[in-house]
DRENMARKOL-680105 format. One record per residue (C-alpha): z negated, x, y negated; residue number from 1; chain. Coordinates in steps of 0.1 Angstrom, whole numbers. Layout:
N
(rec (Z, X, Y), NUM, 'A')
...
//
This chain:
385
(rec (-384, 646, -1254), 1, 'A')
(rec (-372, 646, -1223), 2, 'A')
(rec (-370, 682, -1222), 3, 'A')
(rec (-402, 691, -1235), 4, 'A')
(rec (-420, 670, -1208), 5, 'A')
(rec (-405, 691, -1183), 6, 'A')
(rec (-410, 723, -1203), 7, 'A')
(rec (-451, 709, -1202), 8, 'A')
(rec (-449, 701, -1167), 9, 'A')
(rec (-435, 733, -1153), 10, 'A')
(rec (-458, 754, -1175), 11, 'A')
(rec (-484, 775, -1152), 12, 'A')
(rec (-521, 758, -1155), 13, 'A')
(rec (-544, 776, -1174), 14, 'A')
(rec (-576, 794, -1153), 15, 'A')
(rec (-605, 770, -1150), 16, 'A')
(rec (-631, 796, -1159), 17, 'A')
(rec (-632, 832, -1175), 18, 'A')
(rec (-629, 859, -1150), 19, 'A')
(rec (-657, 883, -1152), 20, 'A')
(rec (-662, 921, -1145), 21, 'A')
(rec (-681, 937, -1122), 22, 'A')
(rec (-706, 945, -1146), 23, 'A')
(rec (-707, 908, -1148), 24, 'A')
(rec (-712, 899, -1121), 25, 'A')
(rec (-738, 920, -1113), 26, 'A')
(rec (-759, 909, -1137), 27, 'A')
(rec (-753, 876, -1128), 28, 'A')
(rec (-763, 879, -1092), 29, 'A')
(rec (-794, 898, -1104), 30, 'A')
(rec (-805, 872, -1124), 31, 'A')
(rec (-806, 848, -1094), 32, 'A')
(rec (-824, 871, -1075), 33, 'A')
(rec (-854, 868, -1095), 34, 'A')
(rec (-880, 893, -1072), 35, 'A')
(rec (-849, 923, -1074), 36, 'A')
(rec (-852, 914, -1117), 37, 'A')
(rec (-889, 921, -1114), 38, 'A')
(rec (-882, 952, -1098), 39, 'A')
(rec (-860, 969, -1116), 40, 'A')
(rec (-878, 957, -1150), 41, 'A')
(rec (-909, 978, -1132), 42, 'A')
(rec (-889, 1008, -1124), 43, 'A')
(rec (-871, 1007, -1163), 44, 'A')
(rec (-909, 1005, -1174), 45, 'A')
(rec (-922, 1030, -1149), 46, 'A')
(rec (-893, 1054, -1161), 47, 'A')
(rec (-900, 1048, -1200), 48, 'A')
(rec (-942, 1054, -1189), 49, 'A')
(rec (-929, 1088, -1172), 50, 'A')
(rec (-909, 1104, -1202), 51, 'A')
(rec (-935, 1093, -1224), 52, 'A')
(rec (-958, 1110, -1204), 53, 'A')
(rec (-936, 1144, -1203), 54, 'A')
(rec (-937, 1138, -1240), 55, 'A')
(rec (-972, 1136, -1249), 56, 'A')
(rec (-989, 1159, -1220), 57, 'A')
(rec (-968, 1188, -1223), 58, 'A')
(rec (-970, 1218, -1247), 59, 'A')
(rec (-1002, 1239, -1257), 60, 'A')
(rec (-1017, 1212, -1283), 61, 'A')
(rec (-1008, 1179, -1264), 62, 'A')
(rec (-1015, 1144, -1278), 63, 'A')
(rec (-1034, 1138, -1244), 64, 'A')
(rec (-1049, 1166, -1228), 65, 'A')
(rec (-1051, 1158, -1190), 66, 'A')
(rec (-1069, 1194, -1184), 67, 'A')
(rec (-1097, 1184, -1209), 68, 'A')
(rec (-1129, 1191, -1196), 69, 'A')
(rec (-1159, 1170, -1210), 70, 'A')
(rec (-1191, 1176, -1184), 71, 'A')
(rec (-1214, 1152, -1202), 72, 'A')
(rec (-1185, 1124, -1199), 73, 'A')
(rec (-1178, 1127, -1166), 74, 'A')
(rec (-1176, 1093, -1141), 75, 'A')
(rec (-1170, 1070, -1168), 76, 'A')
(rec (-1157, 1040, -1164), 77, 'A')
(rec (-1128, 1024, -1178), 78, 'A')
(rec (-1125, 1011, -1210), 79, 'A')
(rec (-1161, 1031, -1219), 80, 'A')
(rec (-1172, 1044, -1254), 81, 'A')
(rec (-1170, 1081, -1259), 82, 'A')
(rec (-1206, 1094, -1268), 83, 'A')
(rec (-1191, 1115, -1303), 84, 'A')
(rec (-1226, 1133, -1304), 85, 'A')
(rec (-1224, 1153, -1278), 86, 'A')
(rec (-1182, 1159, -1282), 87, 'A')
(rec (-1167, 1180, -1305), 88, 'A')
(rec (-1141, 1161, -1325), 89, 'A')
(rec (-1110, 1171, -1307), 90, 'A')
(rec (-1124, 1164, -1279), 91, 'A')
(rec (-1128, 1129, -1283), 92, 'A')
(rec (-1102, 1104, -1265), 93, 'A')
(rec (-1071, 1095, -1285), 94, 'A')
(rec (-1075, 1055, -1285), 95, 'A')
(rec (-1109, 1058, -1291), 96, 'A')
(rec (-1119, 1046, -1254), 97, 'A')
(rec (-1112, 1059, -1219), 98, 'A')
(rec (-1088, 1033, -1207), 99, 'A')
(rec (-1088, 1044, -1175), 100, 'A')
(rec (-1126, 1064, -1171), 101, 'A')
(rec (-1131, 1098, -1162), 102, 'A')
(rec (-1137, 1117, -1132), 103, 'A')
(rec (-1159, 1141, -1120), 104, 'A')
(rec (-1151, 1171, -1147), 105, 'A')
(rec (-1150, 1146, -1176), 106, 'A')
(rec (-1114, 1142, -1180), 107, 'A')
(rec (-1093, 1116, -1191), 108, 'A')
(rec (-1079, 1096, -1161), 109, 'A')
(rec (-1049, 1080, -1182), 110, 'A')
(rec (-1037, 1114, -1192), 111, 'A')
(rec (-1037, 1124, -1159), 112, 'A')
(rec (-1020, 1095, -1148), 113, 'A')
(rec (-992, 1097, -1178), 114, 'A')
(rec (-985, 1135, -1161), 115, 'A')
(rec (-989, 1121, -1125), 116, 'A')
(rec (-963, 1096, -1138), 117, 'A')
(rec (-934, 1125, -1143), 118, 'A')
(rec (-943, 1144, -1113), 119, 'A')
(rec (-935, 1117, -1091), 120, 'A')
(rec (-903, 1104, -1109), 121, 'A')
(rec (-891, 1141, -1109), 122, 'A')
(rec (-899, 1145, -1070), 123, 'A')
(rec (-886, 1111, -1064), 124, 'A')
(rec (-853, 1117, -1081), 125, 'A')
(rec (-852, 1153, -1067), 126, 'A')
(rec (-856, 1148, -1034), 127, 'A')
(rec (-836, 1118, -1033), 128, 'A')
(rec (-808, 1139, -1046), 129, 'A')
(rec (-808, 1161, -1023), 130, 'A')
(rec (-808, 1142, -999), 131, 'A')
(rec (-777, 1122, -1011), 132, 'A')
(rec (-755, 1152, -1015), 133, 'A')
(rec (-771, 1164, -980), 134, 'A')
(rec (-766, 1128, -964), 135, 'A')
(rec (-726, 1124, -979), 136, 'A')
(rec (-715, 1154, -971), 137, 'A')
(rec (-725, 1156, -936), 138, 'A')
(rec (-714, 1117, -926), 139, 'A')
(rec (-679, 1124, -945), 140, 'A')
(rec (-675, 1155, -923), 141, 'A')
(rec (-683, 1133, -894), 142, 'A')
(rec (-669, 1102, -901), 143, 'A')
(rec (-633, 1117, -913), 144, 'A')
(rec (-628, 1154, -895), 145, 'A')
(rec (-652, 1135, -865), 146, 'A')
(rec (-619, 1138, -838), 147, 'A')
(rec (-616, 1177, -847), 148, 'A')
(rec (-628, 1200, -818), 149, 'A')
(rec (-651, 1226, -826), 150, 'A')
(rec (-643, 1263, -810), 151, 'A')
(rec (-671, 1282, -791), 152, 'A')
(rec (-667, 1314, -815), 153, 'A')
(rec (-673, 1288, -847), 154, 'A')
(rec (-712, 1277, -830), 155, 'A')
(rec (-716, 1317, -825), 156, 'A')
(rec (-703, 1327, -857), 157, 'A')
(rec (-726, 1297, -874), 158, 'A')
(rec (-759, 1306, -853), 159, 'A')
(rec (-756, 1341, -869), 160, 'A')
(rec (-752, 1331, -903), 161, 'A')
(rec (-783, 1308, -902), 162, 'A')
(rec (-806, 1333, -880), 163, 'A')
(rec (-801, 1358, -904), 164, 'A')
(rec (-807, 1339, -934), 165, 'A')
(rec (-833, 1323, -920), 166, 'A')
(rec (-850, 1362, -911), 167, 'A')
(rec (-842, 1370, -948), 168, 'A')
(rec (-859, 1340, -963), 169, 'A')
(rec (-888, 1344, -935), 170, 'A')
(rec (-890, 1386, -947), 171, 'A')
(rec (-878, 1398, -922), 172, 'A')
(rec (-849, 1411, -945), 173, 'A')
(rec (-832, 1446, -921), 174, 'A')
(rec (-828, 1425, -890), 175, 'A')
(rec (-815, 1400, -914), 176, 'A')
(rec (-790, 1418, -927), 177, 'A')
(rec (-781, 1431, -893), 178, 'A')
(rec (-772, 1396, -882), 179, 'A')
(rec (-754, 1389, -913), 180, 'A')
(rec (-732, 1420, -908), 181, 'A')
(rec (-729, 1413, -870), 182, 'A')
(rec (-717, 1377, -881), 183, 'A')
(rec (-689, 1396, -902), 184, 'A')
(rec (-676, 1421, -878), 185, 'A')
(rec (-674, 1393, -850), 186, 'A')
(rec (-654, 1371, -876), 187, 'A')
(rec (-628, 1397, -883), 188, 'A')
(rec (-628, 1405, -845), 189, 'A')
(rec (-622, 1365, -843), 190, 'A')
(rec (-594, 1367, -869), 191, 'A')
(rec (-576, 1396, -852), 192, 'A')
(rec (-576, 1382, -816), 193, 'A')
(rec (-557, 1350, -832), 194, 'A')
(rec (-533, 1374, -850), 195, 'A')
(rec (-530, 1389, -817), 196, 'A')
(rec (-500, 1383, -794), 197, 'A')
(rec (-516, 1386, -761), 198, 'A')
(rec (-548, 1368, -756), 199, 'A')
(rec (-574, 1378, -732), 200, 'A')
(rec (-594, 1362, -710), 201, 'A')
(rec (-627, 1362, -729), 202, 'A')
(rec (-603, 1355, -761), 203, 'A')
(rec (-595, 1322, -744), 204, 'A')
(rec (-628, 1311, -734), 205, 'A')
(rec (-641, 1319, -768), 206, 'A')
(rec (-617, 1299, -777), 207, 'A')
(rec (-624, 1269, -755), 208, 'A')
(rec (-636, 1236, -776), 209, 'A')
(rec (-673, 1230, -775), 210, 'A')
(rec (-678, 1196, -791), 211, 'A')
(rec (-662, 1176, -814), 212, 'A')
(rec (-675, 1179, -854), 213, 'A')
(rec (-689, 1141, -853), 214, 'A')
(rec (-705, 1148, -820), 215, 'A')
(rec (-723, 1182, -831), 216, 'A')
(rec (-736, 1163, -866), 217, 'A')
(rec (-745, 1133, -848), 218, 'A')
(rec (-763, 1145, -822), 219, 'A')
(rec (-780, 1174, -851), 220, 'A')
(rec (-789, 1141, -866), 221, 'A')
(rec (-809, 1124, -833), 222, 'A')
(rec (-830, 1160, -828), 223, 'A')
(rec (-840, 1153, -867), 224, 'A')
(rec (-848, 1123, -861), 225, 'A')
(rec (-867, 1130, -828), 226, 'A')
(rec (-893, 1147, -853), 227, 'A')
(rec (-921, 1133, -872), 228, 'A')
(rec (-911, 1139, -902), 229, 'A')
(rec (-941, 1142, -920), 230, 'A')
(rec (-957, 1165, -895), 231, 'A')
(rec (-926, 1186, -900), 232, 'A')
(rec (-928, 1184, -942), 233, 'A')
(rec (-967, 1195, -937), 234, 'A')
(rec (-956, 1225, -910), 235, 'A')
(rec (-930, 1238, -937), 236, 'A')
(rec (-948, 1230, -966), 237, 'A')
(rec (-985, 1251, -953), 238, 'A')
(rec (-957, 1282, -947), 239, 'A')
(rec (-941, 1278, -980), 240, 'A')
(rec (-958, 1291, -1008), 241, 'A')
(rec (-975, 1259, -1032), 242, 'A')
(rec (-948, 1251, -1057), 243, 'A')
(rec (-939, 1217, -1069), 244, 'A')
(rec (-898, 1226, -1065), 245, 'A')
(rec (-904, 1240, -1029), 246, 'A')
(rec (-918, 1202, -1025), 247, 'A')
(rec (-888, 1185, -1037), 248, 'A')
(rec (-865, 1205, -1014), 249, 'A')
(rec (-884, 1202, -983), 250, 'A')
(rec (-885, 1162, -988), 251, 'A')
(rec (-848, 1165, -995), 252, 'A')
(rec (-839, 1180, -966), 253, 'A')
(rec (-862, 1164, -942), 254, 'A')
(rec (-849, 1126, -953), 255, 'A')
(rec (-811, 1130, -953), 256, 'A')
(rec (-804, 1115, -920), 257, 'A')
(rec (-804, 1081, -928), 258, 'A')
(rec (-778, 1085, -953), 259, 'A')
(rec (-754, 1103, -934), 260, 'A')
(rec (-755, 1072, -906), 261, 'A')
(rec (-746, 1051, -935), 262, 'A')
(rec (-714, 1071, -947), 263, 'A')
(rec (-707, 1083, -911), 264, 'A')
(rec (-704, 1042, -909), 265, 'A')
(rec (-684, 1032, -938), 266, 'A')
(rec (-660, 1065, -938), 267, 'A')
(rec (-651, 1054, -896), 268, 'A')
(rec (-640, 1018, -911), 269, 'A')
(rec (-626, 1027, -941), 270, 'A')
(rec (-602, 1057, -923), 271, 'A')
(rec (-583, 1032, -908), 272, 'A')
(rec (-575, 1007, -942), 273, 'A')
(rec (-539, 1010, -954), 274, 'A')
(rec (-549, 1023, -987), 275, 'A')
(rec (-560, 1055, -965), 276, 'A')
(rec (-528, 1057, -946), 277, 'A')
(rec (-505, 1050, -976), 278, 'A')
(rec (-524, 1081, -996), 279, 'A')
(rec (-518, 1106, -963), 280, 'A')
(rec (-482, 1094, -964), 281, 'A')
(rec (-478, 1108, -998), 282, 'A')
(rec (-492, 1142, -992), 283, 'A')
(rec (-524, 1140, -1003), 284, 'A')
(rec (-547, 1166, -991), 285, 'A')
(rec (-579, 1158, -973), 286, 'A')
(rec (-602, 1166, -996), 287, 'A')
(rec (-584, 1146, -1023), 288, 'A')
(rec (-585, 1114, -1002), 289, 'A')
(rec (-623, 1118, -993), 290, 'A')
(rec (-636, 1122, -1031), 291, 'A')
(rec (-612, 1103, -1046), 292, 'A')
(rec (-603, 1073, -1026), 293, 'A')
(rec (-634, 1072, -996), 294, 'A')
(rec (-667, 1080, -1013), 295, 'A')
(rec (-663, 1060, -1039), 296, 'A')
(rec (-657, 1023, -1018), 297, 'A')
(rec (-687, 1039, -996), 298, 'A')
(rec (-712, 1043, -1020), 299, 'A')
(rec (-729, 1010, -1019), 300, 'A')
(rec (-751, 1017, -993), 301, 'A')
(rec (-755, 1047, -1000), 302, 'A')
(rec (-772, 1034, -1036), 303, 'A')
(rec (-795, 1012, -1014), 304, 'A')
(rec (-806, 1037, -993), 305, 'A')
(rec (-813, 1059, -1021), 306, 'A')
(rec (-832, 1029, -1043), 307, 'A')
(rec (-856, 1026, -1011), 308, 'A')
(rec (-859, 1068, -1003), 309, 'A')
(rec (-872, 1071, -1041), 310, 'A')
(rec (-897, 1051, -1032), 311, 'A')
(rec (-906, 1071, -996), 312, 'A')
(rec (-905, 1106, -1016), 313, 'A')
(rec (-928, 1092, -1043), 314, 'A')
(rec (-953, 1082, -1015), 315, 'A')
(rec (-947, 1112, -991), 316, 'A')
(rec (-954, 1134, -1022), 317, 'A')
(rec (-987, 1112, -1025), 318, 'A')
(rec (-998, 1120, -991), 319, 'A')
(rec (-991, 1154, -996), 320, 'A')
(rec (-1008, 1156, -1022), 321, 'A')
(rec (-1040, 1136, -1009), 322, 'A')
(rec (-1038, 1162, -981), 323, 'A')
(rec (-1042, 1192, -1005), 324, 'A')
(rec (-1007, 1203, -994), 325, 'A')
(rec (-986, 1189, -1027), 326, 'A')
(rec (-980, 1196, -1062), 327, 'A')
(rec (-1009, 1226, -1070), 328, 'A')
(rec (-1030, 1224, -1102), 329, 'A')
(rec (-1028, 1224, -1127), 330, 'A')
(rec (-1001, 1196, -1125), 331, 'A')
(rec (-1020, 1160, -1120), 332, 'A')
(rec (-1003, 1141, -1096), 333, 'A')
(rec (-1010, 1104, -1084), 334, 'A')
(rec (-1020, 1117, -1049), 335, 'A')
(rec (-1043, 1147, -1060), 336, 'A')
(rec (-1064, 1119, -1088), 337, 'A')
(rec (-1069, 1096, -1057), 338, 'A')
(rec (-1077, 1127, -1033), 339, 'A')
(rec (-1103, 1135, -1062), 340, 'A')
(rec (-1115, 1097, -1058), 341, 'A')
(rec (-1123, 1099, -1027), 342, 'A')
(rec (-1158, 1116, -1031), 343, 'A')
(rec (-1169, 1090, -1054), 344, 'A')
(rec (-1153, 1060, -1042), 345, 'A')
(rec (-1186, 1040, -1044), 346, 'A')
(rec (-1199, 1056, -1074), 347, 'A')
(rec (-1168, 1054, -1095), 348, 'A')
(rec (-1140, 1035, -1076), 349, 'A')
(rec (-1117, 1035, -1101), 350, 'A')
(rec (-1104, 1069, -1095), 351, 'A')
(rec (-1094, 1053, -1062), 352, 'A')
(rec (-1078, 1017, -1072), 353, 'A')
(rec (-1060, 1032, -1104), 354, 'A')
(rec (-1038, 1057, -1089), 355, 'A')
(rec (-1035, 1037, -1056), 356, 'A')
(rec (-1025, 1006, -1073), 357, 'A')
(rec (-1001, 1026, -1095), 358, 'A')
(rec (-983, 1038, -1062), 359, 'A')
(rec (-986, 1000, -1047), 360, 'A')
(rec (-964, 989, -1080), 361, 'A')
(rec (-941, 1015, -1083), 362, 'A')
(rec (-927, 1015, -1044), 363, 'A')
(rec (-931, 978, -1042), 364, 'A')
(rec (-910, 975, -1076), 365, 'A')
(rec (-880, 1002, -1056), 366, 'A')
(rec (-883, 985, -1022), 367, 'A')
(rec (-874, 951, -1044), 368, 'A')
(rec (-847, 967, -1063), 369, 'A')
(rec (-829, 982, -1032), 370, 'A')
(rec (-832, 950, -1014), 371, 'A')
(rec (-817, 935, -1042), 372, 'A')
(rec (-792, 959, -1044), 373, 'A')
(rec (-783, 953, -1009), 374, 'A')
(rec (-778, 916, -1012), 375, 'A')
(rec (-754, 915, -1045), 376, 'A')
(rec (-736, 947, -1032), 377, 'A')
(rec (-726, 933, -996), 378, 'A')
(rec (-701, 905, -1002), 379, 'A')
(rec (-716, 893, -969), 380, 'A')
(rec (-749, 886, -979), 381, 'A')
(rec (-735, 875, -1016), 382, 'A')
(rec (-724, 842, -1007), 383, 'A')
(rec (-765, 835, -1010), 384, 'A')
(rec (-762, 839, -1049), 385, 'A')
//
């Protein structure tokens, strides 16, 4: 008896509640935060609305024609009777009623606004992308290889790589080439010298350090910075010639800089943990420790940030496209229906609300999300929940 009272006493005490996942405990946080819930229950919708609009817009016989044209329709308003006399019967809506009106050329403002729907998810994502890869691969190189000193031959050899394919892209394609080759024979001519016994004196102040690699990306990232950057999207985009994938590339590379601050950030911090240290002491390469062991604990912010840029693409893209300079017909986008509006703002205002309110929901319902992102994914700001 004896016995087995000490056997109970000196057994370990069970755990006073289940211990959940991370999975679990995301959702949990997210529950609490009730306006980050709305959010992302308004981006799952606005994402379902977007394929569904790919879906039933696309092809030659689409269930809703957003190109359409029905002159003795046009400006109605929304929920309006079709007048079936003077329409032919496949011209007449789908529901029955235009749920959203009609603008000036008689077509269907919902259709366009179910393609306008996947345009902008496409050049939010897109961009966003880009940017991401763009952002992480520049603050890794900054915030881990940031020490390393950068040769004067490596800024010569890089300045003739990019003017010549910037003369190429810009058609000017022989002196181009020229540069390209030039930038070939100087790096063999680099590669000898180092092979070489004797140096010379213009060997050794070519090969006099420059700058150090954070220093060079950093300070690359304060000149992007210094630009407007929407000034700078409108400069390239008028150049470029109107395509909706030359949009999503110029947006992606015009927004990366904030993310690269952010893993610049996180990579400086996490270079020093013993984790770090015990995976260089076993011969791991470089490479190995970035991608395997780095990126992924610095990718938190990094989701944040890229919640909230979806959100600035999707509303740069409407500018652009307000502007004339974004998505060409005959893909209907959110900011070419309310640059259509405009002209008729007191004669038929919903082409003006509908697509401007769309916009106000959607990057209202991603600036939510991030911030609630930001607050269950810093243990800092956790303790809240």
């Amino acid at each position: 008896m004896i016995e087995n009272q000490s056997q109970i006493g000196s057994a370990p005490e069970a755990p006073l509640a289940p211990r959940r996942t991370r999975t679990q405990e995301f959702w949990r946080l997210l529950k609490k935060n009730r306006l980050a819930l709305a959010g992302m229950t308004i981006f799952v919708l606005f994402f379902l609305i977007a394929v569904a609009g790919l879906v039933l817009t696309s092809g030659t016989k689409p269930y809703f024609d957003p190109a359409l044209v029905r002159l003795p329709e046009k400006l109605r308003a929304p929920f309006s009777q079709p007048n079936l006399e003077v329409l032919q019967p496949e011209s007449a809506p789908r529901m029955g009623v235009y749920v959203f009106g009609t603008d000036d050329l008689g077509r269907d403002v919902f259709a366009r606004m179910l393609q306008g729907a996947w345009v902008s998810l496409t050049v939010g994502f897109v961009a966003v992308g880009i940017s991401v890869l763009v952002g992480i691969f520049m603050g890794g190189l900054a915030g881990y290889f940031g020490q390393a000193s950068i040769r004067l031959h490596h800024l010569l050899l890089w300045c003739l790589i990019l003017a010549g394919g910037f003369s190429i892209v810009f058609g000017a394609v022989f002196p181009g080439f020229g540069l390209l080759i030039a930038a070939i024979l100087f790096f063999y001519a680099s590669v000898r010298s180092r092979g070489s016994s004797k140096p010379t004196s213009k060997e050794s102040w070519l090969n006099k350090g420059a700058a150090s690699v954070d220093t060079l990306i950093m300070r690359f990232v304060d000149i992007m910075l210094c630009f407007p950057s929407f000034f700078l999207i409108l400069t390239v985009v008028a150049l470029l010639p109107a395509s909706i994938y030359n949009i999503m590339v110029v947006i992606g590379l015009t927004s990366w800089m904030g993310t690269t601050r952010f893993v610049r950030a996180e990579f400086l911090s996490l270079r020093e943990q013993d984790f770090v240290t015990a995976a260089k002491a076993l011969g791991l390469s470089d490479w190995r420790i970035i991608f395997r062991h780095m990126i992924p604990n610095a990718i938190a912010p990094v989701l944040v940030s890229a919640t909230i840029g979806i959100a600035g693409a999707i509303l740069t893209e409407a500018g652009l496209s307000f502007l004339g300079f974004g998505v060409p017909p005959p893909h209907a986008t959110w900011g070419n229906i309310l640059s259509d509006g405009k002209r008729f703002i007191f004669d038929a205002p919903w082409l003006t609300f509908v697509p401007g309110f769309a916009i106000l929901i959607v990057v209202l319902s991603f600036n939510l999300f991030g911030e609630g992102l930001r607050d269950i994914l810093n243990p800092k700001l956790r303790e809240r929940y």
